[in-house]
C-alpha positions in Angstrom: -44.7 92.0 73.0 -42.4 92.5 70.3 -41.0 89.2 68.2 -38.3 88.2 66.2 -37.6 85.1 64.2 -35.5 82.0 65.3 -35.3 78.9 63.6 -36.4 75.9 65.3 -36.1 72.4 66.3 -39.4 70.7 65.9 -41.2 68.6 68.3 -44.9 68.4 67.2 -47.6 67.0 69.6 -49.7 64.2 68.1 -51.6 64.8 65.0 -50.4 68.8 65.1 -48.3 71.0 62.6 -45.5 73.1 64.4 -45.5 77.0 63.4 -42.4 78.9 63.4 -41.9 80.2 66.8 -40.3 84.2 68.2 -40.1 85.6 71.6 -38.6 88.8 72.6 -36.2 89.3 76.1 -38.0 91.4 78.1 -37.1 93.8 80.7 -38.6 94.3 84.3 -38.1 98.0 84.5 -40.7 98.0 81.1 -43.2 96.6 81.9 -51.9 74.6 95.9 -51.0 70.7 95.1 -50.7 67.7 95.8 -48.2 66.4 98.9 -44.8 67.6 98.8 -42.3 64.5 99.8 -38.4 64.6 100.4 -36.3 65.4 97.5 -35.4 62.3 95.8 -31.7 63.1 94.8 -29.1 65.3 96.5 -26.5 66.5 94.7 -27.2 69.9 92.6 -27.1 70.0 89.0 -24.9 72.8 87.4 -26.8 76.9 86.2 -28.7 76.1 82.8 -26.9 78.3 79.7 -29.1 80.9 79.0 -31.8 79.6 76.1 -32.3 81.8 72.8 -35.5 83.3 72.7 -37.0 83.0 76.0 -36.9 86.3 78.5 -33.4 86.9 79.9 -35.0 89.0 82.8 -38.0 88.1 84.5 -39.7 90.7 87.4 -41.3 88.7 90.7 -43.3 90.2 92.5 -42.4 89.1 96.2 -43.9 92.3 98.7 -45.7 95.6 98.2 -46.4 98.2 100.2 -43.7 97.8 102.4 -42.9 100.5 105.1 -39.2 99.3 104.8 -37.2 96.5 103.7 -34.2 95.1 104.8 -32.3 93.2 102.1 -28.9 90.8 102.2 -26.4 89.5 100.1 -24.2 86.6 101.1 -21.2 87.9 98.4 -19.8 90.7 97.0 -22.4 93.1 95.2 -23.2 95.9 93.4 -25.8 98.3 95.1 -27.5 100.3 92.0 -29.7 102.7 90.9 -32.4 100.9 88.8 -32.8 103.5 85.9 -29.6 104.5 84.9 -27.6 101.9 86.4 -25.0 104.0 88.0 -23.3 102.6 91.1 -24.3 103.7 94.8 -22.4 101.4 96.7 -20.5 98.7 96.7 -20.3 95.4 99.4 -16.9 93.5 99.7 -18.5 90.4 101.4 -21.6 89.5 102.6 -23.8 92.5 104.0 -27.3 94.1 104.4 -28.8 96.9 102.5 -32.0 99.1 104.6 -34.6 100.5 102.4 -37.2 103.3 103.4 -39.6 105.2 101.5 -39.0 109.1 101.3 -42.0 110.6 99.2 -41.5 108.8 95.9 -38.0 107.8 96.2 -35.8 105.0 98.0 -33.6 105.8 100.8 -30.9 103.5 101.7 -28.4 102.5 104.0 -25.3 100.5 103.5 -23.5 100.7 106.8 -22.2 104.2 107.2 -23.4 105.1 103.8 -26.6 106.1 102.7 -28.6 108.2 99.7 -31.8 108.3 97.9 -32.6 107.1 94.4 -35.6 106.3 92.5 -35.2 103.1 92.2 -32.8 100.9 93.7 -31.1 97.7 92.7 -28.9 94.7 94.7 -27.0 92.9 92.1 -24.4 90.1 92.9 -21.1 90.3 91.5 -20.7 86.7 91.1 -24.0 85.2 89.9 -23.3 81.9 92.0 -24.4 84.0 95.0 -28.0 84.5 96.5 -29.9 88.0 97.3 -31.6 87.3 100.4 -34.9 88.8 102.2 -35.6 87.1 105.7 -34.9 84.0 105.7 -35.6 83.1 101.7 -32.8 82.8 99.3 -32.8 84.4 95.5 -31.1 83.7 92.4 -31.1 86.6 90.3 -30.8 90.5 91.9 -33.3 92.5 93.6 -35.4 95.8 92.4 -36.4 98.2 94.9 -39.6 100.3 93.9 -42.0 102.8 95.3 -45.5 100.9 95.3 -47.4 102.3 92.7 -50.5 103.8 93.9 -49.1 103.0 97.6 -47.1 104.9 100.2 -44.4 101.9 101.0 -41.8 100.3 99.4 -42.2 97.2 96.4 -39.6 94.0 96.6 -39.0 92.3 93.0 -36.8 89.2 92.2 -35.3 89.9 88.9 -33.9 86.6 87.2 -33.8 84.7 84.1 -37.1 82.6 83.6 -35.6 78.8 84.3 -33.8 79.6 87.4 -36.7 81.1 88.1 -38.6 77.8 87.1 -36.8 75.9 89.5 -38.3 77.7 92.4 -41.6 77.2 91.1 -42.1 73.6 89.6 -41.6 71.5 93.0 -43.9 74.1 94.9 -46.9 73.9 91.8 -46.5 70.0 91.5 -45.1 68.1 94.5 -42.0 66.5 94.7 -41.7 63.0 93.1 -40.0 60.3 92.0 -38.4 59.2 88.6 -41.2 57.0 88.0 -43.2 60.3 87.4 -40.7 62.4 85.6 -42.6 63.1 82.7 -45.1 65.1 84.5 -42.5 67.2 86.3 -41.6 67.9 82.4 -45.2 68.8 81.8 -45.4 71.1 84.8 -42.1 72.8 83.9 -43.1 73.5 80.2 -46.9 74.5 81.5 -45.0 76.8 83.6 -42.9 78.4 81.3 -45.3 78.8 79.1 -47.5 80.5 81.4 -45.0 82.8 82.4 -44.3 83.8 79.1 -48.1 84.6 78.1 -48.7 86.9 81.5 -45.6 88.9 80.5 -46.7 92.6 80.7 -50.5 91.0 82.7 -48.6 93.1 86.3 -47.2 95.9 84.4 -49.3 98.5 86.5 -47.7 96.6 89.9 -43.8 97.3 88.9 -43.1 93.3 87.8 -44.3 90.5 85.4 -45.6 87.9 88.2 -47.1 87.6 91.5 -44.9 84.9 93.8 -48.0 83.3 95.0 -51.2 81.2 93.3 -52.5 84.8 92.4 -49.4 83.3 89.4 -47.8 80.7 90.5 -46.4 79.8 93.7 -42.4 80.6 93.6 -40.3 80.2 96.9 -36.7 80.9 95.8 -33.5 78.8 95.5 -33.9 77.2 98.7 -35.4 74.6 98.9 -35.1 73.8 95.0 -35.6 69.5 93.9 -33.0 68.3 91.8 -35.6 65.7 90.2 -37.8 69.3 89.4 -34.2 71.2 88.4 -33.5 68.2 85.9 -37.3 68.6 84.6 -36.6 71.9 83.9 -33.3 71.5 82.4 -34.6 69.0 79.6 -37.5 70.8 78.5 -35.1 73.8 78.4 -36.8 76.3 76.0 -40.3 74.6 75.5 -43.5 76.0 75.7 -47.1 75.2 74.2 -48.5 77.2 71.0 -51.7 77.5 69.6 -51.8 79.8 66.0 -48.1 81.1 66.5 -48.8 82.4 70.5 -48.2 81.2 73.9 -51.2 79.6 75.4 -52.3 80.6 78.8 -51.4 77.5 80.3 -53.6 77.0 83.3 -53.5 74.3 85.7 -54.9 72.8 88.9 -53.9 70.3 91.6 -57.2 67.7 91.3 -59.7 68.3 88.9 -61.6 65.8 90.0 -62.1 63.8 86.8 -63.1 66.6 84.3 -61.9 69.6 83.5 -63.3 72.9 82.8 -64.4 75.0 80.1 -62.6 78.2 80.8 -65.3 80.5 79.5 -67.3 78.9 81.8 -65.3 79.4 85.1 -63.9 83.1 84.4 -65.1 86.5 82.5 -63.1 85.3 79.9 -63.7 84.3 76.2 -63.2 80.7 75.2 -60.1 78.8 74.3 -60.5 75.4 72.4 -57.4 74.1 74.2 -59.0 74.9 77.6 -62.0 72.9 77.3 -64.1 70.1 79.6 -63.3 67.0 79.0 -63.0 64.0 80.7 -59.5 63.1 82.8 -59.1 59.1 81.9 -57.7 56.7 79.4 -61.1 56.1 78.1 -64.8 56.3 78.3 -66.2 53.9 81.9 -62.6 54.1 82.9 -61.5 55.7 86.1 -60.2 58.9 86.1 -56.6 59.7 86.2 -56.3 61.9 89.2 -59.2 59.4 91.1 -56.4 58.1 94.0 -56.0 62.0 94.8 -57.2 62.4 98.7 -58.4 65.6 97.1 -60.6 63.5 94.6 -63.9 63.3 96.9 -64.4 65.5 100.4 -67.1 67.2 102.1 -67.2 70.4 104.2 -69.6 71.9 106.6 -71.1 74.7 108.4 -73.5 75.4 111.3 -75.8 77.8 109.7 -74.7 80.6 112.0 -71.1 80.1 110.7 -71.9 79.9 107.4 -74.2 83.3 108.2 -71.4 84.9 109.7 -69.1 83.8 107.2 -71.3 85.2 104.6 -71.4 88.6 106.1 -68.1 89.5 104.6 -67.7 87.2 101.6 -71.0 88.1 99.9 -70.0 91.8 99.8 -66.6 90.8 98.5 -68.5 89.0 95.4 -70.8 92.1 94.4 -67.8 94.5 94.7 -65.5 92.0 92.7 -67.9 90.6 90.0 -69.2 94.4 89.2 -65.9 96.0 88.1 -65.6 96.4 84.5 -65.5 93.2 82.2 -66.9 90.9 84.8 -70.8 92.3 84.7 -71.7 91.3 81.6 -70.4 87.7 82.1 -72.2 87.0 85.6 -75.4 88.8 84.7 -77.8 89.4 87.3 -76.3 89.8 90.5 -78.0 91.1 93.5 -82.0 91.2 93.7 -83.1 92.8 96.5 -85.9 91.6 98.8 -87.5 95.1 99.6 -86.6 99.1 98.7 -84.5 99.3 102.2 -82.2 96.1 101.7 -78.4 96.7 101.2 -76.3 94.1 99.1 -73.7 95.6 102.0 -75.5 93.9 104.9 -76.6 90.2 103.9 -78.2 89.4 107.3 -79.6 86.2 108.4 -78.8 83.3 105.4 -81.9 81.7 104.6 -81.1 79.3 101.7 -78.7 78.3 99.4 -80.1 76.9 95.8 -77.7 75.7 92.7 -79.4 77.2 89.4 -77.3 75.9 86.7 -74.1 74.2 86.5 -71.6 74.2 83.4 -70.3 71.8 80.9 -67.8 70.1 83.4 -70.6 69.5 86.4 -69.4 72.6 87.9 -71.4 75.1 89.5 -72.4 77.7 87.6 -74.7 79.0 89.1 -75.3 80.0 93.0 -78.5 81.6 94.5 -77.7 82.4 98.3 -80.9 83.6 100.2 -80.4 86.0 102.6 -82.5 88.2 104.6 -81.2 91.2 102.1 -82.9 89.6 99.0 -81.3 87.1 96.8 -77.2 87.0 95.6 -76.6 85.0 92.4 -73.1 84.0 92.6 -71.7 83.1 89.0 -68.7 80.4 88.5 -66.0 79.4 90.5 -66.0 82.5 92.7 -68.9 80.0 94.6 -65.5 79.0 96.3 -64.8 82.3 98.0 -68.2 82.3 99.3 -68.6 79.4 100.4 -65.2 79.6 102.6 -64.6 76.8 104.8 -64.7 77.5 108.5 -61.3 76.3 110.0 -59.6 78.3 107.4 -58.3 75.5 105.4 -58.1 75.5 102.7 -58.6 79.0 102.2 -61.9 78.8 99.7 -63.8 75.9 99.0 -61.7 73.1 97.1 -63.3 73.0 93.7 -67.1 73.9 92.4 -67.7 70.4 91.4 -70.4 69.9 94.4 -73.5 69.0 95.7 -75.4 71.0 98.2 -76.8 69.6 101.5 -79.3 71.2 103.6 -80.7 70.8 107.5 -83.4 72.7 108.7 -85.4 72.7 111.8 -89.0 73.4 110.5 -88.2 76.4 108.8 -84.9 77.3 110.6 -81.8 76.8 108.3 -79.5 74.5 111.0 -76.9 73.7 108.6 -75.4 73.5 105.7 -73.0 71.2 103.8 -71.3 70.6 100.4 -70.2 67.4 98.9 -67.8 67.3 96.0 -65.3 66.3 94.3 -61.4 67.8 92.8 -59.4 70.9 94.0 -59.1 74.2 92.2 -60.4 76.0 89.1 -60.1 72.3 87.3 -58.7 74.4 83.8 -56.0 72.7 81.6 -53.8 70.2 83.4 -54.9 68.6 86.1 -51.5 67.8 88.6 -52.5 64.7 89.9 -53.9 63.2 86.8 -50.4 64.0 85.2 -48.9 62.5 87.8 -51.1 59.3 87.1 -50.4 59.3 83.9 -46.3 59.3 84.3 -46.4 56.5 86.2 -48.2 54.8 83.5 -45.8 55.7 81.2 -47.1 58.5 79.4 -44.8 60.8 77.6 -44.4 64.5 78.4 -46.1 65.0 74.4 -49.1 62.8 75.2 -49.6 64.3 78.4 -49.8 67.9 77.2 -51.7 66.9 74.4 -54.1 65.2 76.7 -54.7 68.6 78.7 -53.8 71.2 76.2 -55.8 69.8 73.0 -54.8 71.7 69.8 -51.8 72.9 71.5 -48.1 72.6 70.1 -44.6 72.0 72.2 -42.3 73.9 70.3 -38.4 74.6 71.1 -37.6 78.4 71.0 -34.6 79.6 69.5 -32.6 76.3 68.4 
């Protein structure tokens, strides 16, 4: 990503040095938490100015491979075609635009009119009114793609990064309360500054972000907090730098009392401000997040669930931690028990036995016995393994666990885990920021509690 230079306002985390930060706009066409409670306020707070330096046009990724797509507008608009911008039809009032796929174009319909275009874009006249897609609101415009690599019909949200914050910061963190403002801060800036270092990360896709935890979650302008708006408002413009670039600032909802070494977790290389170390005010002091009902649970399986389970989730493992860049990392990963077994059929689970665990407690580490020979499962892809029967949540909370096991003789009868925190458990943890908030912590000592190393600087002021 290209940079240029902007003069800034400093605002240096404890003990730090700020560097000079640049950010570039860039263009689309280039390239779960803790309970949710009742908004706290009710009246809206007025569109943010547009802030120097950060991206003024953000892709989201909201469907793919559509067979069609029928689009709204609740005002006049402009219906375009996305590369050169010429106009295709226009809407007076409120009104419905029909998208089909016709071999690697989009064909339209606007009432009585219709036409085909490579790309097609719905753009508001007046930017006070919403693109709509079912029954979910959009700030911004929509872009209208052939799915790369597919046969149907890609649905992006283009629109400036905060308004596009402010769909994603009471979703990611909860809504809350002034008495925990400062984390709602510290989510928004977290955010943003993921956002802005996973710019380009979709390219191949047609958009900048996924709508869903694959990024973050990101419902819209419907059902937007105005405690979570203000949050974004006042830290308008900040993100988190570590040698003059955006960190990748991950987060989780509970990471049930110490967090994670990245390298550790992913195939990735290390970061020393994504590192394990312990969430509390001090050493034999109780951990921040510790009043989370996500802090301590336990799931089980009959065997023959678990078994069953395993049929297709095992698979899924060898097939994703093979592909290129992963192997390395998880080392061995599939040992058969004879010449005719088949990493493809697992067959009858026989045991389940943690090797190693990581810096945090985590498992690192997974050897599932099966009547195919012996899987080694590496990280915190243990979680989509070990899926939980009733669905939910959808993989296993977090890979801070204990493994329990009943057998009948030899039998395996069943099979339980006991643990602690939910989700990967890398950079901030929600609830702990939450805690901390209440306690007075600042938005600075926050970030600089989760992000070590890390500096908050303002772009473009």
């Amino acid at each position: 990503m290209r940079r240029i230079s902007a003069r800034n306002q400093r605002i240096v985390l404890p003990g730090l040095v700020l560097a000079v930060i640049c950010l570039m706009s860039v263009l689309i066409g280039g390239c779960a938490g803790p309970k949710r409670t009742p908004p706290v306020e009710t009246e809206p707070l007025p569109d943010f100015a547009p802030v120097v330096g950060t991206p003024t046009l953000l892709g989201v990724g909201l469907l793919e491979n559509e067979k069609s797509l029928e689009i709204s507008v609740n005002g006049p608009a402009l219906v375009l075609d996305g590369h050169g911008g010429n106009r295709l039809a226009r809407l007076d009032g409120p009104g419905t635009v029909v998208c089909t796929r016709s071999g690697g174009q989009v064909t339209w319909r606007v009432g009585s009119q219709k036409g085909t275009t490579g790309t097609l874009v719905l753009q508001p006249v007046d930017p006070g009114h919403r693109v709509l897609q079912g029954k979910s609101a959009y700030r911004g415009g929509f872009l209208v793609i052939p799915t790369p690599g597919g046969s149907g019909l890609t649905l992006v949200n283009n629109l400036d990064l905060e308004s596009y914050l402010r769909g994603v910061v009471p979703w990611e963190i909860g809504r809350h309360g002034r008495d925990k403002f400062t984390a709602l801060e510290a989510q928004a800036v977290a955010a943003r500054t993921y956002t802005i270092s996973h710019l380009g990360t979709r390219k191949s896709r047609g958009f900048d972000v996924y709508a869903s935890v694959q990024d973050q979650v990101y419902k819209g302008s419907a059902d937007e907090d105005p405690l979570c708006n203000s949050a974004v408002e006042s830290t308008a413009g900040l993100v988190l730098r570590f040698e003059n670039e955006e960190i990748e600032a991950y987060y989780s909802a509970c990471c049930g009392g110490v967090s994670s070494n990245i390298e550790e977790v992913w195939a990735r290389g290390g970061r020393p401000y994504l590192i394990s170390r312990p969430d509390s005010p001090g050493e034999g002091k109780e951990a921040y997040c510790a009043t989370s009902r996500h802090f301590d649970w336990r799931e089980s399986w009959t065997a023959g669930r678990l078994e069953e389970i395993m049929q297709k989730t095992l698979p899924e493992y060898v097939d994703y931690i093979t592909q290129p860049g992963r192997s390395e990392w998880a080392g061995p990963v599939f040992s058969p028990r004879d010449g005719s077994s088949s990493a493809s059929r697992p067959g009858r689970l026989r045991n389940l036995e943690i090797l190693d665990r990581t810096t945090s407690g985590r498992v690192a580490r997974l050897a599932v016995t099966t009547d195919a020979g012996v899987y080694h499962v590496r990280g915190d892809r243990v979680r989509w393994v070990l899926k939980p029967s009733s669905g939910n949540p959808f993989i296993l909370r977090s890979a801070l666990f204990e493994v329990e096991l009943v057998r009948d003789g030899e039998r395996l009868v069943e099979v339980a885990t006991r643990g602690r925190g939910y989700g990967h458990g890398i950079g901030l943890c929600q609830t702990g920021a939450l805690a901390m908030a209440e306690r007075g912590k600042s938005v600075r000592e926050i970030l600089s509690h989760y992000y070590p190393g890390s500096t908050l600087d303002r772009v473009g002021r």
